[in-house]
C-alpha positions as CSV (number, residue, x, y, z in Angstrom):
1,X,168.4,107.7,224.9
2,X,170.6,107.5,221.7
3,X,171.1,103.8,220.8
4,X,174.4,102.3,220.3
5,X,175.5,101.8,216.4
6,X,175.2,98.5,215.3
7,X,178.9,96.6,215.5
8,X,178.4,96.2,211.5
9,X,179.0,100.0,211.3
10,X,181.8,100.0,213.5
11,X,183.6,97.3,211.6
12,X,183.0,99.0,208.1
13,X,184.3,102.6,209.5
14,X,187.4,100.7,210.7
15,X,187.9,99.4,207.7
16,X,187.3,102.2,205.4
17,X,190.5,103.6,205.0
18,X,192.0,100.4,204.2
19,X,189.4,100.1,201.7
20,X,190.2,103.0,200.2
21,X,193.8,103.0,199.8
22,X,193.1,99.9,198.2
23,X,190.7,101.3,195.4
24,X,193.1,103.8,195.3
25,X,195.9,101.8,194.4
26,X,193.6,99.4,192.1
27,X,193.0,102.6,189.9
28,X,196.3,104.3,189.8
29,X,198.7,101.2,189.9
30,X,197.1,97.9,189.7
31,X,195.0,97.9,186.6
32,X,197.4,99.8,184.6
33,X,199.9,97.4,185.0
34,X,197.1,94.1,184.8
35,X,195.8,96.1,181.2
36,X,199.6,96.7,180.1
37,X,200.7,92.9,181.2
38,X,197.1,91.5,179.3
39,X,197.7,93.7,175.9
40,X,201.5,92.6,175.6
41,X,200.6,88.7,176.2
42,X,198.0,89.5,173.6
43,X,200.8,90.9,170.8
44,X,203.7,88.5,172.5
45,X,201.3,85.9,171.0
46,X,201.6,87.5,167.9
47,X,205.1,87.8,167.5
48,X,208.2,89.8,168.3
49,X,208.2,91.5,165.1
50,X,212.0,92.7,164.9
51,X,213.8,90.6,167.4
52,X,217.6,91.4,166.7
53,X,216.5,95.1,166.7
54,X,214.7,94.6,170.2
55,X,217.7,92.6,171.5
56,X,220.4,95.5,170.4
57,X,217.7,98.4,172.1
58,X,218.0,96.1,175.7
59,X,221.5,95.6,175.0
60,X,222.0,99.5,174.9
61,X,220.2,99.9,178.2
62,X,221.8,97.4,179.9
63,X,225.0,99.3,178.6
64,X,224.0,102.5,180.2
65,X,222.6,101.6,182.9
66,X,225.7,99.2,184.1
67,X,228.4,101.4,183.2
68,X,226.9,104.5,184.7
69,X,225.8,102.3,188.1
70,X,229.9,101.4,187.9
71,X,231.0,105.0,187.4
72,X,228.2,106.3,189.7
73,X,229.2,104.3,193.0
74,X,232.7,104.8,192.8
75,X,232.4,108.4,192.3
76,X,230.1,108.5,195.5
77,X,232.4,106.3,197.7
78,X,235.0,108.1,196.7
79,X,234.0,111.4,197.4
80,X,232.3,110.0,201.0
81,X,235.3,108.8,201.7
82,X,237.4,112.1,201.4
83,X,234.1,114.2,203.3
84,X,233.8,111.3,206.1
85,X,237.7,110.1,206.6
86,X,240.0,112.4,205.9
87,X,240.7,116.2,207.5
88,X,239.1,117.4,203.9
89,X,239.0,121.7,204.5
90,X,235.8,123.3,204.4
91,X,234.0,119.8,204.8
92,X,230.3,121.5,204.9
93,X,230.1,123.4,201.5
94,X,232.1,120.2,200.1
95,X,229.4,117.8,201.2
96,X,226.8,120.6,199.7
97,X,228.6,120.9,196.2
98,X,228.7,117.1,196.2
99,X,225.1,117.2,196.2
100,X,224.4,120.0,193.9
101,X,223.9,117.8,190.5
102,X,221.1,116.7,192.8
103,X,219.1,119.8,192.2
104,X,219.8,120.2,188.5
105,X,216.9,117.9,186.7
106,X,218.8,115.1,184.2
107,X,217.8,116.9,180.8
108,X,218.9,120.0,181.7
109,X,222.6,118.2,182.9
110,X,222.4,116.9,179.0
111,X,221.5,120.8,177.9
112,X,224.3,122.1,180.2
113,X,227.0,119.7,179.1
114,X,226.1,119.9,175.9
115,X,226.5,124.1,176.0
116,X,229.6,123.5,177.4
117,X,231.4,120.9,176.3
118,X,229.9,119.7,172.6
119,X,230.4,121.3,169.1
120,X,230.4,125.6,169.4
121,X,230.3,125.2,173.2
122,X,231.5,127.9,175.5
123,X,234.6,125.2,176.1
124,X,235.0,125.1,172.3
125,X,234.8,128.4,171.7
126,X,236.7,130.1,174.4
127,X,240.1,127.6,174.8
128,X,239.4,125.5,171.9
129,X,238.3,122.3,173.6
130,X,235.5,120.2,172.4
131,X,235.1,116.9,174.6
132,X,235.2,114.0,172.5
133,X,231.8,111.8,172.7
134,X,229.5,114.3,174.0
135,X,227.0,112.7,171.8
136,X,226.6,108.9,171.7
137,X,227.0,106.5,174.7
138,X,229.7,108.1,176.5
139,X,228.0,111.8,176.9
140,X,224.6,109.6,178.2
141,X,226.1,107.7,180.3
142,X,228.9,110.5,181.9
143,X,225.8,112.9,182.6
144,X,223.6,110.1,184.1
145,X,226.5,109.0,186.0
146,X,227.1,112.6,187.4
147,X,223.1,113.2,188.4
148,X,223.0,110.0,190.4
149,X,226.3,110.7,192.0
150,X,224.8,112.4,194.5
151,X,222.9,109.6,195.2
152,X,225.0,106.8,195.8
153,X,227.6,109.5,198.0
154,X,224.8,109.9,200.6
155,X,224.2,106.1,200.8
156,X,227.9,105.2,201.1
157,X,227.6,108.5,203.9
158,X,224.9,106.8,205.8
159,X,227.3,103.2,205.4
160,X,229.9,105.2,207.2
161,X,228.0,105.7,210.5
162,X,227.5,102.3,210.9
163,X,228.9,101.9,214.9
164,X,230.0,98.5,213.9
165,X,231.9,99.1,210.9
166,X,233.1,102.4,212.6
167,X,234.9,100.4,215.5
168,X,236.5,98.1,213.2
169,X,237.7,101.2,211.3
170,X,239.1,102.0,215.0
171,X,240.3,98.5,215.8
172,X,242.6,99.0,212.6
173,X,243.7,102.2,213.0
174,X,245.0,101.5,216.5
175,X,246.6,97.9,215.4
176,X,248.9,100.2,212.8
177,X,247.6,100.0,209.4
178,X,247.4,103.1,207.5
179,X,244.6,104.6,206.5
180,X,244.9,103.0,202.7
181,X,245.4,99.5,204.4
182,X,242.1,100.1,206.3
183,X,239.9,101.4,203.3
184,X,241.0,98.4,201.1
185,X,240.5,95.5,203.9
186,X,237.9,96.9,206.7
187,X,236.0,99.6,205.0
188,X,235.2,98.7,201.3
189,X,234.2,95.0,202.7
190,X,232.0,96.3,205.0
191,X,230.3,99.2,202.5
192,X,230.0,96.2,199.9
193,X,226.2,95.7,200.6
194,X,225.6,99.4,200.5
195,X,227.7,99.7,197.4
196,X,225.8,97.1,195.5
197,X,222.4,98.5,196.8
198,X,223.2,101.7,195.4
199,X,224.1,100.1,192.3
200,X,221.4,98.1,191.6
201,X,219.1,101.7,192.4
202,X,221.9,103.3,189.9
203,X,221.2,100.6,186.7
204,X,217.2,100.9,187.5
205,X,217.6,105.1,187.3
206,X,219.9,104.3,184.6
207,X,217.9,102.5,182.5
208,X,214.6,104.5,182.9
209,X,216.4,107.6,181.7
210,X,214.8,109.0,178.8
211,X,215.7,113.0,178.5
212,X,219.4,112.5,178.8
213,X,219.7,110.0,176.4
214,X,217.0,111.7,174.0
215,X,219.1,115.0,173.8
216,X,222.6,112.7,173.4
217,X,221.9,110.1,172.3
218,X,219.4,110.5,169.5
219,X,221.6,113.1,167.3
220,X,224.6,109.9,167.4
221,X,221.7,106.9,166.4
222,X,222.3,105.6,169.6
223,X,219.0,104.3,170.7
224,X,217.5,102.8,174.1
225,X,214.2,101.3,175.2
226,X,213.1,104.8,176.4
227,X,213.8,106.6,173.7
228,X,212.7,104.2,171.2
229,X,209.4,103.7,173.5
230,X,209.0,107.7,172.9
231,X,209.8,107.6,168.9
232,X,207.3,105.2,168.6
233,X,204.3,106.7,170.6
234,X,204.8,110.1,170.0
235,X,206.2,110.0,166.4
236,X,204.5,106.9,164.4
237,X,201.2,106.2,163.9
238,X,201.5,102.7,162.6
239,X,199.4,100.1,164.9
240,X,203.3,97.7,164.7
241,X,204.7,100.6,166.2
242,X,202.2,100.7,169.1
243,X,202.5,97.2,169.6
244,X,206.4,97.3,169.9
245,X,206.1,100.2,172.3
246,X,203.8,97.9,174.3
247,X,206.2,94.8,174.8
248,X,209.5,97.2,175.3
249,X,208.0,98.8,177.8
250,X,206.6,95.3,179.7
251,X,210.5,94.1,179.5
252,X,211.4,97.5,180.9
253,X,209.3,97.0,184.0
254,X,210.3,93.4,184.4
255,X,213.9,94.6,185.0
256,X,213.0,97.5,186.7
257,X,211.3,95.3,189.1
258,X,214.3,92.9,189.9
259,X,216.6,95.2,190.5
260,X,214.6,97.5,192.5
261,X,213.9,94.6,195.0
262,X,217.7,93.7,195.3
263,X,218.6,97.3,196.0
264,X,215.5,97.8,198.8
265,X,216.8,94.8,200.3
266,X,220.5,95.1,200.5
267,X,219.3,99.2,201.4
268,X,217.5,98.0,204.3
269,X,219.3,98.9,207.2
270,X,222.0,101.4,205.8
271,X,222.2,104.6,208.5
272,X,221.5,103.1,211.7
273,X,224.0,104.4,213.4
274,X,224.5,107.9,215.3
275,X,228.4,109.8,214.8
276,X,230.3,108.8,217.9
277,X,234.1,110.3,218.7
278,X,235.3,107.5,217.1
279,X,233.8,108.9,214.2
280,X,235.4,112.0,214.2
281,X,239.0,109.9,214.8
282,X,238.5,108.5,211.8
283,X,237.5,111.3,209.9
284,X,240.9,112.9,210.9
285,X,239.2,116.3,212.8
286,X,242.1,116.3,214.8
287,X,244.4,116.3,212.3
288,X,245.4,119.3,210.1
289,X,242.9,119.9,207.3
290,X,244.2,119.0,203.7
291,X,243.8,121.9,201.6
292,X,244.9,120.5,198.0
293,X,242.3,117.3,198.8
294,X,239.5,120.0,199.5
295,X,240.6,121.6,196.1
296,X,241.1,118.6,193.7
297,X,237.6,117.7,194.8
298,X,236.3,121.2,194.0
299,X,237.9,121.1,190.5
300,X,236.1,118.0,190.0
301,X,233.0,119.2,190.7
302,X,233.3,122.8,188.8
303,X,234.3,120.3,185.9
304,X,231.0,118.2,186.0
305,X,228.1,120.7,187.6
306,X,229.7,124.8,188.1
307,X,230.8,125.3,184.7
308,X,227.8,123.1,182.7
309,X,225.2,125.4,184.3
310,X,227.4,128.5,184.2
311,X,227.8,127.2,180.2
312,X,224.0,127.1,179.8
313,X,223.2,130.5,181.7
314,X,226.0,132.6,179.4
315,X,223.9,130.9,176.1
316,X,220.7,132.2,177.3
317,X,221.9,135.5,178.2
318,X,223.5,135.7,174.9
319,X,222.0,137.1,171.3
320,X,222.3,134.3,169.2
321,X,224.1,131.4,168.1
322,X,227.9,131.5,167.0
323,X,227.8,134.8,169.1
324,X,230.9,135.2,171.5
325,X,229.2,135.1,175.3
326,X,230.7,138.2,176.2
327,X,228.5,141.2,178.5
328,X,228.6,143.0,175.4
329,X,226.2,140.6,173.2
330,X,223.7,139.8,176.6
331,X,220.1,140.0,176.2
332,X,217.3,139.4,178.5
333,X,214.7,138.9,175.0
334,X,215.7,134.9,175.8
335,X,213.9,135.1,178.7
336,X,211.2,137.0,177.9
337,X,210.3,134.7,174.6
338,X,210.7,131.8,176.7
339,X,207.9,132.9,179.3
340,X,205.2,134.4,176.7
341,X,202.5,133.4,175.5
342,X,202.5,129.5,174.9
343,X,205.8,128.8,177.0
344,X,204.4,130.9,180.0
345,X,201.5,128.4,179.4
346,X,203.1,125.5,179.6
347,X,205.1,126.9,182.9
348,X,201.7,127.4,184.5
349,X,200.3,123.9,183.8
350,X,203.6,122.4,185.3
351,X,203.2,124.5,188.6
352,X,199.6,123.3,188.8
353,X,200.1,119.8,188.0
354,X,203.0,119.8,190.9
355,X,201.1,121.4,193.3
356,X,198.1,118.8,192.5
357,X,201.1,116.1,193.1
358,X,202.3,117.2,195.5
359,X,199.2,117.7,197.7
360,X,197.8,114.3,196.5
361,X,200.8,112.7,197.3
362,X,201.3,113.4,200.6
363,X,197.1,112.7,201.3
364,X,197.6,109.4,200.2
365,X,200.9,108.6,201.8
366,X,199.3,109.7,204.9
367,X,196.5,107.2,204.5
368,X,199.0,104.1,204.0
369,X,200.9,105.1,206.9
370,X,197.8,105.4,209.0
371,X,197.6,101.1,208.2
372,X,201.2,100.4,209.3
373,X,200.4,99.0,212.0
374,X,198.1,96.3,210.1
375,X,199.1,93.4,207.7
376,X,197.3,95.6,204.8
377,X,199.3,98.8,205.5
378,X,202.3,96.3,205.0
379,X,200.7,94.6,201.7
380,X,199.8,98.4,200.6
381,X,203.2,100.0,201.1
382,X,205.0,97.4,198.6
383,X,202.2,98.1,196.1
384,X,202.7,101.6,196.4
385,X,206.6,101.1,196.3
386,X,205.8,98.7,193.1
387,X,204.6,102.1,191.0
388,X,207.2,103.7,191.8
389,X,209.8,100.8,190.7
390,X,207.5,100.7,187.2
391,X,210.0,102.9,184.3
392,X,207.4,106.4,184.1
393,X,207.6,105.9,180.1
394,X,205.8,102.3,180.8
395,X,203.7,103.7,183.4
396,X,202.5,106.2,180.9
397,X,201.9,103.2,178.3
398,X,199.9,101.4,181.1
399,X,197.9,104.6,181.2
400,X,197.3,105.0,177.7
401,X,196.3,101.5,177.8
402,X,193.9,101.8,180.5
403,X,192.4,105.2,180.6
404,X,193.6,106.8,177.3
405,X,189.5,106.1,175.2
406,X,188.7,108.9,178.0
407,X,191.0,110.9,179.3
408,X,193.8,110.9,176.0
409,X,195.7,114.3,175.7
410,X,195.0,116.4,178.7
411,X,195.9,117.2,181.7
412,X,194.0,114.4,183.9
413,X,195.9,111.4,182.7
414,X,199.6,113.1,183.3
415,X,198.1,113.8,187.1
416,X,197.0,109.8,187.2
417,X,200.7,109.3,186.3
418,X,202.4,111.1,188.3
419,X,200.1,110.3,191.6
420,X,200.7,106.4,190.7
421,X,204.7,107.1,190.4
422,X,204.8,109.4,193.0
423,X,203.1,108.5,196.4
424,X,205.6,106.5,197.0
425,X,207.7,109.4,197.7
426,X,204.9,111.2,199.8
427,X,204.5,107.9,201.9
428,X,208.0,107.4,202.4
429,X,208.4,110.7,203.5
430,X,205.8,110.2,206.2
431,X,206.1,106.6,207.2
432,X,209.3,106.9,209.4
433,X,208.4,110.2,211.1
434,X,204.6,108.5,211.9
435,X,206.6,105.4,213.0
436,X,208.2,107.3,215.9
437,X,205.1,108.8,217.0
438,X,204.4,108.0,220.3
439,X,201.3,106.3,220.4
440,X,200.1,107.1,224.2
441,X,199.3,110.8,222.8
442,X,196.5,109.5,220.5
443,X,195.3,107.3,222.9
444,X,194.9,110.1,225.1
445,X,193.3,112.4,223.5
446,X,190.9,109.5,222.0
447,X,190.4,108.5,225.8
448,X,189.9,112.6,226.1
449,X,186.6,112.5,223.8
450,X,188.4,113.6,220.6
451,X,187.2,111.6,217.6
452,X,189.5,110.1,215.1
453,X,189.4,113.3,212.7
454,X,189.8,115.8,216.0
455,X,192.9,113.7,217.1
456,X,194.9,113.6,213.8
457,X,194.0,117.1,213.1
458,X,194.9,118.4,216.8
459,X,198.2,115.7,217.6
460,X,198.9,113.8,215.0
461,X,199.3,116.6,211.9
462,X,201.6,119.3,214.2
463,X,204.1,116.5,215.1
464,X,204.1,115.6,211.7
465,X,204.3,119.2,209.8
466,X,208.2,119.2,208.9
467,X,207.5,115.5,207.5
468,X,204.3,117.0,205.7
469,X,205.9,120.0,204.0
470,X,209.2,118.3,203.3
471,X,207.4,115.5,201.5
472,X,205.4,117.7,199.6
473,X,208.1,120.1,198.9
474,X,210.0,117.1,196.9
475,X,207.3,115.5,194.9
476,X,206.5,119.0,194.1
477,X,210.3,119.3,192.9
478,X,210.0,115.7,191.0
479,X,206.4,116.8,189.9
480,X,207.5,120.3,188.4
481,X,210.6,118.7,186.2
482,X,209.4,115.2,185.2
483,X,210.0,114.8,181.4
484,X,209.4,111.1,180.8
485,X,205.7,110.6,181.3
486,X,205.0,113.8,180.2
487,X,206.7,113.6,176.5
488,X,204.5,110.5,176.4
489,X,201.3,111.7,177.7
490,X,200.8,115.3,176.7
491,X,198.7,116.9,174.1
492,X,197.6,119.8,172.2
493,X,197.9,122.9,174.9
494,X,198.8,120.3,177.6
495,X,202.1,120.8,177.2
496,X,204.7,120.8,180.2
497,X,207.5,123.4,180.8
498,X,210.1,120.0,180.4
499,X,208.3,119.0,177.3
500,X,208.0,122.9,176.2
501,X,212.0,122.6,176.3
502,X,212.5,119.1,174.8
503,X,210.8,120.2,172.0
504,X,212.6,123.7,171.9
505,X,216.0,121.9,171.9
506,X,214.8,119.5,169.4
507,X,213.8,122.1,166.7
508,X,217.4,123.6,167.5
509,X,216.0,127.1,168.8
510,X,218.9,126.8,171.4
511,X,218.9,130.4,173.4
512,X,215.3,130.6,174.3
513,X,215.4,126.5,175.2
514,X,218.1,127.4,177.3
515,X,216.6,130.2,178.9
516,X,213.6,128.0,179.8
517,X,216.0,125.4,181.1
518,X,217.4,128.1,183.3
519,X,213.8,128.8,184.1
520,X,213.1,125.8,185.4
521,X,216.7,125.4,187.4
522,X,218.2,128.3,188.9
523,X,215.6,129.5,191.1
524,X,215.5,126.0,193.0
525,X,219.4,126.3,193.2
526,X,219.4,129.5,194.4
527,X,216.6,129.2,197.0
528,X,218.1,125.3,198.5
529,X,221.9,126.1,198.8
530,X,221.0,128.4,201.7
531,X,218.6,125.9,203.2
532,X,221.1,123.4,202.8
533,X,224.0,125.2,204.5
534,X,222.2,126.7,207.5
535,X,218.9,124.3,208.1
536,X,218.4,121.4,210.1
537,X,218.0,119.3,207.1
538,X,222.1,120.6,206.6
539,X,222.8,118.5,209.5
540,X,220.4,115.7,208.7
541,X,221.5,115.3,204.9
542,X,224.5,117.1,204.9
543,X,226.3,116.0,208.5
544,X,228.0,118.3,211.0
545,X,231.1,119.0,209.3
């Protein structure tokens, strides 16, 4: 007879995946950060070095990341408001052009306003218009501002369907104010915790932006911690330069961190709520659909996304610089320089280190959500959420710090960073779906004989598939057009397809970097706008309109 395994074993199996989630997160997140927080108490000691200079670089940030958290939220409550109370026309493909900067990585928003509206743009060159501050703090923080729109709209959405704020709404309505009167005293009131969530997630995007305020703000000497963190690594090899890299980017996190944890919580319980008729009362479906709304919102958008990436395709299809962008003077040889030889490398090691992302991502967001139920899946999913609050160009500083004697310059170390920066995303993307599982199914097929492998394979994973692919499908997306850490990180021939056109843009070869920022853009565009207007995920992210 087979003897029964000692309870010694039994114990150390059940505790092996919370054992290695833990060394997992020990070795992507937590001695990073404990190297990068030792080494800048080490050069703290030593001194600040240029203090007013290092004051005026925070100042700058805190700039652009408040003023584009400002313009950002009241863009997005704005345009929630016309999509979710008013009889706006064609309220579906609204909500999906309100989302489209979404899809449009933040560098190449910089390249496509810059080919549209800066100096010799197609604005300038066809009616004669050249937008004034394109480069400098303005441009940085208008494009910034228009990327995260999308964010804060679909936060100030998922306010709307709260069922409480939606009967006051009602209450109003039916006591005879108008529908100004009960934006201004029942609705804004009640969206104000949403609102400042989504601002305090605003000012920590904000201020972790590097490529938009690289391509900018660098030409105009306007300088942030990013950038700065990024002249100093990548362009100076004097040890004071290293060492004020090191404590800019330990400030950077601090803040990071604060803010992060005042958005999480005031974010905590936006969208629970389900539409109700009341909904559709308020959002005027019985009324008679306002045609010149639906259109002042559309100009508004062709302004700040259509005619930017309709800008930066004509420049890649054209010949040359200074050339008029007319069918006559297209050329395809953009395109075809941009994906030879070293370029078509550097597009093959971003595909790979996605798909490595992505794939690891999910695995280990999958492993934290198995421990929900325990105190340690709880202390592991704010670690995990912890590297992704950490600014990626001081996570790739922590990673230089801590792993850079080996694995300096190649591919390996930008994987590390983007796993430790990333699984957040894969576990987030799991976590609610697992949440909801019902829990009598694995006890039965457990109680059936099926081991614990046999019973997530066979249950667990097929309820789970359209959270599986959908969180690997966006860290892949994240993974494929990340700039920061990989400006930081890279080496020679480990160069990414975002760095590839960075460093395209910044030796002024501006067809073929546009052609590789179209690359890297349109083909996502093209393949989620139908997605997004027929799928489930329409009616999920989109609504029903």
């Amino acid at each position: 007879m087979r003897g029964r395994r000692p309870s010694g074993w039994i114990r150390a199996r059940r505790w092996a995946p919370a054992i290695g989630v833990a060394s997992a997160l020990v070795f992507l997140v937590g001695w990073p950060l404990v190297e990068l927080l030792r080494v800048a108490g080490e050069e703290w000691r030593g001194g600040l070095g240029d203090a007013g200079g290092t004051m005026r670089l925070f100042g700058n940030t805190v700039l652009v990341g408040g003023l584009a958290a400002v313009v950002t939220v009241a863009l997005g409550t704005g345009a929630a408001l016309v999509t979710e109370r008013t009889p706006a026309a064609g309220r579906r493909w609204l909500r999906l052009g309100l989302v489209l900067p979404f899809l449009v990585p933040p560098f190449v928003s910089a390249l496509s306003w810059l080919r549209a509206y800066g100096p010799s743009g197609l604005m300038d060159d066809a009616l004669g218009i050249e937008m004034p501050g394109v480069f400098g703090p303005a441009g940085v923080i208008a494009v910034i501002s228009i990327n995260a729109m999308p964010l804060a709209y679909l936060l100030a959405v998922a306010a709307l369907t709260s069922r409480a704020g939606r009967d006051f709404e009602l209450a109003g309505r039916v006591s005879g104010a108008g529908p100004l009167t009960v934006a201004r005293t029942v609705t804004l009131p009640l969206l104000a915790p949403a609102l400042l969530g989504a601002a305090a997630l605003v000012f920590v995007l904000g201020i972790n932006a590097f490529g938009v305020p690289q391509i900018l703000g660098t030409p105009a000497s306007f300088e942030v911690v990013t950038t700065r963190i990024y002249q100093d690594l990548a362009r100076s090899a004097q040890p004071e330069a290293f060492s004020r890299a090191i404590l800019l980017a330990t400030g950077l996190v601090l803040l990071a961190f604060v803010f992060t944890v005042i958005a999480d919580v005031l974010l905590s319980g936006v969208g629970r709520g389900r539409r109700t008729a009341a909904t559709d009362v308020l959002a005027g479906r019985r009324g008679r659909p306002r045609r010149g709304l639906t259109v002042a919102t559309w100009a508004i958008i062709a302004v700040v996304t259509i005619i930017p990436l309709v800008a930066l395709v004509l420049v890649a299809l054209t010949k040359g610089v200074g050339v008029a962008p007319t069918p006559g003077n297209w050329t395809l040889a953009n395109f075809a320089e941009a994906i030879d030889g070293r370029l078509l490398g550097a597009l093959g090691r971003s595909l790979l280190l996605a798909v490595l992302a992505a794939t690891g991502a999910v695995l280990l967001g999958a492993a934290v959500a198995l421990l929900r139920r325990r105190y340690t899946g709880r202390a592991a999913s704010f670690a995990v959420m912890l590297g992704f609050a950490v600014p990626g160009s001081t996570l790739a500083v922590a990673m230089l710090l801590s792993y850079g004697s080996v694995l300096r310059d190649t591919l390996t170390i930008i994987l590390l960073a983007y796993l430790a920066k990333l699984w957040a995303v894969g576990h987030r993307s799991l976590a609610g779906s697992a949440g909801n599982l019902p829990p009598d199914l694995v006890f039965a097929a457990r109680a059936s004989g099926a081991t614990p492998v046999t019973a997530l394979r066979t249950v667990v994973a097929p309820l789970l598939r359209p959270a599986i692919v959908g969180g690997w499908l966006l860290v892949f997306l994240i993974a494929f057009h990340e700039l920061t850490m990989s400006s930081l990180l890279y080496g020679p021939g480990t160069d990414t397809v975002a760095v590839a056109v960075l460093n395209l843009q910044q030796l002024g070869d501006v067809p073929v970097s546009s052609a590789l920022a179209v690359i890297l853009t349109l083909p996502l565009i093209v393949a989620a706008v139908p997605l997004l207007a027929t799928s489930r995920l329409s009616r999920r992210l989109l609504g029903n309109g």
